[in-house]
C-alpha positions in Angstrom: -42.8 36.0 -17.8 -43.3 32.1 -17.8 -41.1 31.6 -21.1 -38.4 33.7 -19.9 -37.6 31.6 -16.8 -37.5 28.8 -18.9 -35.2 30.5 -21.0 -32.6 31.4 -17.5 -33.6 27.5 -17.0 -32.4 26.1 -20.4 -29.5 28.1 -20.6 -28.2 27.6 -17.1 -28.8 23.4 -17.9 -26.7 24.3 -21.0 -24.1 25.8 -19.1 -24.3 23.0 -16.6 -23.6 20.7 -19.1 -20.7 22.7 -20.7 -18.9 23.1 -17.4 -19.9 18.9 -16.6 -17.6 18.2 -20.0 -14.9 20.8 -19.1 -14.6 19.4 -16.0 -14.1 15.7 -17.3 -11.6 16.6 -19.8 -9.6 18.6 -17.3 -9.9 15.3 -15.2 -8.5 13.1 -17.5 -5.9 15.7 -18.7 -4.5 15.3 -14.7 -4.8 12.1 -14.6 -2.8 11.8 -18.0 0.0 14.1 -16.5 0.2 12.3 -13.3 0.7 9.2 -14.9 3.3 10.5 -16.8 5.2 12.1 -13.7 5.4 8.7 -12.0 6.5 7.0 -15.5 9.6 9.4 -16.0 10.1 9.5 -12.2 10.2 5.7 -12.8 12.9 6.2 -15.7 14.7 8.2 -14.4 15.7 6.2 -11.3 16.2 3.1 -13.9 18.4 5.2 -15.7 20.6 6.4 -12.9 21.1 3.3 -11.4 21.6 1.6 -15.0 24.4 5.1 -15.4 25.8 4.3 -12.1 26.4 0.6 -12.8 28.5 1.2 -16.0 30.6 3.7 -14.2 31.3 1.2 -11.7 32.0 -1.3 -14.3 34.3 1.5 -16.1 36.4 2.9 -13.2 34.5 6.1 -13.8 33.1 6.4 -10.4 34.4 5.3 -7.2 32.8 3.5 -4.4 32.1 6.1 -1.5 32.5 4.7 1.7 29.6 5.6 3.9 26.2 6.2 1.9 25.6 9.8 1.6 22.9 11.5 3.6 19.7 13.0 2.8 20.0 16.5 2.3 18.0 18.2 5.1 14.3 19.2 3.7 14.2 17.3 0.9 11.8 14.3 1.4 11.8 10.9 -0.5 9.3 8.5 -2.4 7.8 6.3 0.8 5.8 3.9 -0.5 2.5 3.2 1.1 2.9 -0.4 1.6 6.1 0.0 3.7 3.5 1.9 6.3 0.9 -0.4 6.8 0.5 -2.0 10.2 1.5 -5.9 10.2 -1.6 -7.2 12.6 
């Protein structure tokens, strides 16, 4: 009876340690992505503005004359620093 516990007890530390590694790989596979997402988001706004510029410089693109508004329910990159409290 005593060697089967330890038996239930070695294999549940082996499983522990199984689901310990899954869940570090899975952590650093989202932390991978994330970075990622803010590095296109990044490029993506260089590139637009860099796009906009030369079709300014071109005669592509007009000048609107009021800046568009947001569309209603879409929300916009705030960043944190803007929000702190100036004491």
């Amino acid at each position: 009876m005593v060697t089967f516990l330890w038996c239930v007890v070695a294999l549940t530390l082996v499983l522990a340690g199984a689901a310990w590694m899954k869940a570090r790989q899975l952590s650093r596979l989202c932390a991978d992505l994330s970075t990622s997402y803010w590095q296109l988001r990044y490029e993506h706004g260089q590139l637009a503005s860099r796009l906009h510029r030369i079709e300014l410089q071109t005669g592509m693109a007009s000048l609107p004359d009021e800046p568009a508004a947001p569309e209603p329910g879409r929300t916009s990159f705030v960043p944190l620093s803007s929000l702190k409290k100036t004491s």
